[in-house]
C-alpha positions, 0 to 999 in steps of 0.5 A: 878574650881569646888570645894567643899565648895568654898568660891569665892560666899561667897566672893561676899556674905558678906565675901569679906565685913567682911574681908575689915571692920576687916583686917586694923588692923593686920600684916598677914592674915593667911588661914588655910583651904586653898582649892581653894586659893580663899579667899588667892588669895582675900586678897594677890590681894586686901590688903597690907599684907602677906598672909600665906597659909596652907593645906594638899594637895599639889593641893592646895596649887600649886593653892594658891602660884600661886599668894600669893607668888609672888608680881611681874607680870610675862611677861607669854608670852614668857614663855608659848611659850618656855614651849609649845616648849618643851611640844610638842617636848616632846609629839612627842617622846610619844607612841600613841595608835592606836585606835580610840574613835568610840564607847564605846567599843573602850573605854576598849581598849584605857584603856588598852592601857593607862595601859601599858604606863610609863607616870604617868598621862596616866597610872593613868587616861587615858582612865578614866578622860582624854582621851589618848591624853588628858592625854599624853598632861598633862604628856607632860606638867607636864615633862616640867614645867618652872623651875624658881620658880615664873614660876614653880609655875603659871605652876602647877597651870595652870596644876591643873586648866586645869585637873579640866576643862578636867576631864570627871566626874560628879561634882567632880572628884571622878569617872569618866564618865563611856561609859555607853549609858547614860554617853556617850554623856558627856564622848565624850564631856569631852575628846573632850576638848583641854587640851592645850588651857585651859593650856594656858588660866589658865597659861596667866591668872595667871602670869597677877595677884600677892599679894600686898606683898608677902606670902607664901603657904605650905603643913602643917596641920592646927593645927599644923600651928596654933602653930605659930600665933601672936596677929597681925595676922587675921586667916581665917577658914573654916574646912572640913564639910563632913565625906569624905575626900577631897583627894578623891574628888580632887586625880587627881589633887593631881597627877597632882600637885606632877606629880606621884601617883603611883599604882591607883585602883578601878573605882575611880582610887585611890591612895594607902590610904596610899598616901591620905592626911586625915584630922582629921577634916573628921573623926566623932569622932575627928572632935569637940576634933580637932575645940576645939585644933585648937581654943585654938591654936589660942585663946593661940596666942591671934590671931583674926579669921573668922570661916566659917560653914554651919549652920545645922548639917554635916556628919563629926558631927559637926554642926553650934550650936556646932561650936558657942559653941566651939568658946564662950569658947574661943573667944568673938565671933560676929555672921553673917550669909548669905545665901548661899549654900554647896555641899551634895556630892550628898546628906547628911545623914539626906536627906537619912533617909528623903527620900528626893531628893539628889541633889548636891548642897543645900541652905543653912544659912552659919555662919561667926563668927568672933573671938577676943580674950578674953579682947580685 
């Protein structure tokens, strides 16, 4: 899926080596900053040791306990053919609209039809991300989730994973295609996308995989978790770079985790603020006090870490130098370096006073500093 910061090319890059070289001698490895779940799913997938998972939004972690909490394959294809019964039994009884996509301006029309719908996805994100039956499809679906746990679980994920695929938006979700004669072409092709085929795929797809020993994922923030580390446990850490928040960037799919947003607003479709997960780590002047209380959590513990960051300076305020910094006062720290590259969120601020293009995606040196406790 698309993903701010993903660490899946890292893995492939000389993280996926780091953690095979260092996680022999520990009991759990523990994930802070889950996002995508994809160096969760890696360990729980490749290494005989628990996995607990944490972050501060609901998507996430409904990606990440997809797999690591469960340790037993799931036989998905009778469950998919029950869930698809009762979603389609669902979506016969749904009002549909009566317009018809032909132009862009029939587009203003199916918006306002989608605005007057009790169906929360439709409401929020019809006629926007999604088109009508798009978003009536993933409401269907949301309403008839499998309710044993392990099911429910691969379910939402599938949902998450397939909103991601359908959303009609540039990159990452935060606003849609709008019916401009510019954009058009990609709106049509986003809301021509089958919504119940990436469904399927993502929801097969997930109950063939499973952890090795079963983990855990939950909703907590990182430092909070990092109150209850223990020698034997290997962390992994990768916090926020950029000054925006990622509740933002990945809103629909927050909505599409919990299965309701309530009112949205702006050409974002946004969620009250209110209802935004915020992360300290995103926020100029707290992001260093919040790296600086997160390492001596873990430093306190007597846990061992790999931190991963951008080598340069970010739009939160930190930078790779001062991370290093943060990290020799309370680790004895290695440091390995890769290449590799990081979403601008459409360009950086030091790309702005430059002049320079604002590309998406920019390379970069990422820095994986591996933390052992003082005297170890």
């Amino acid at each position: 899926m698309k993903y701010m910061g993903s660490k899946r090319t890292m893995l492939r890059n000389g993280l996926g080596k780091l953690i095979d070289a260092e996680i022999g001698r520990f009991g759990r490895f523990v994930d802070l900053f889950a996002g995508s779940g994809a160096v969760a799913a890696h360990v729980a997938s490749r290494y005989f040791v628990p996995v607990s998972a944490y972050d501060i939004q609901a998507y996430s972690v409904a990606l990440t306990s997809a797999l690591v909490s469960r340790s037993e394959i799931l036989d998905g294809g009778p469950v998919w053919e029950s869930w698809l019964a009762r979603a389609s039994t669902y979506y016969a009884g749904m009002s549909k609209p009566s317009h018809v996509v032909a132009s862009r301006e029939d587009v203003l029309s199916v918006r306002e039809w989608c605005s007057e719908q009790p169906y929360p996805i439709t409401l929020a994100y019809g006629g926007y991300y999604f088109s009508p039956s798009q978003a009536l499809w993933f409401d269907a679906f949301r309403s008839t989730v499998p309710v044993p746990q392990e099911e429910n679980c691969a379910a939402i994920a599938a949902l998450v994973e397939a909103a991601s695929h359908c959303a009609a938006a540039p990159g990452h979700t935060a606003q849609p295609f709008q019916p401009t004669p510019t954009a058009w072409r990609f709106l049509l092709e986003a809301w021509n996308r089958d919504p119940i085929a990436y469904i399927r795929r993502s929801f097969l797809e997930l109950c063939s995989v499973k952890a090795n020993v079963a983990g855990l994922a939950t909703v907590r923030d990182a430092n909070h978790a990092a109150s209850d580390l223990m020698p034997d446990d290997l962390v992994f850490i990768d916090p926020p770079y950029s000054d925006v928040h990622y509740s933002r960037f990945y809103h629909v799919l927050e909505t599409v985790a919990l299965g309701e947003c309530g009112v949205v607003t702006g050409v974002g479709r946004y969620p009250d603020p209110s209802r935004r997960p915020k992360s300290r780590y995103s926020l100029k002047g707290q992001s260093a006090s919040a790296l600086e209380e997160l390492l001596s959590s873990i430093a306190q513990a007597g846990a061992t870490g790999i931190l991963t960051f951008p080598d340069h300076a970010c739009s939160n305020g930190l930078s790779g130098e001062q991370v290093r910094e943060l990290s020799r006062k309370h680790f004895v720290v290695d440091d390995l370096y890769v290449n590799s590259v990081f979403s601008t969120l459409g360009g950086h601020s030091l790309q702005r006073e430059a002049d320079k293009s604002r590309q998406a995606r920019q390379a970069a040196s990422e820095m994986m500093l591996v933390l052992r406790p003082t005297g170890s």
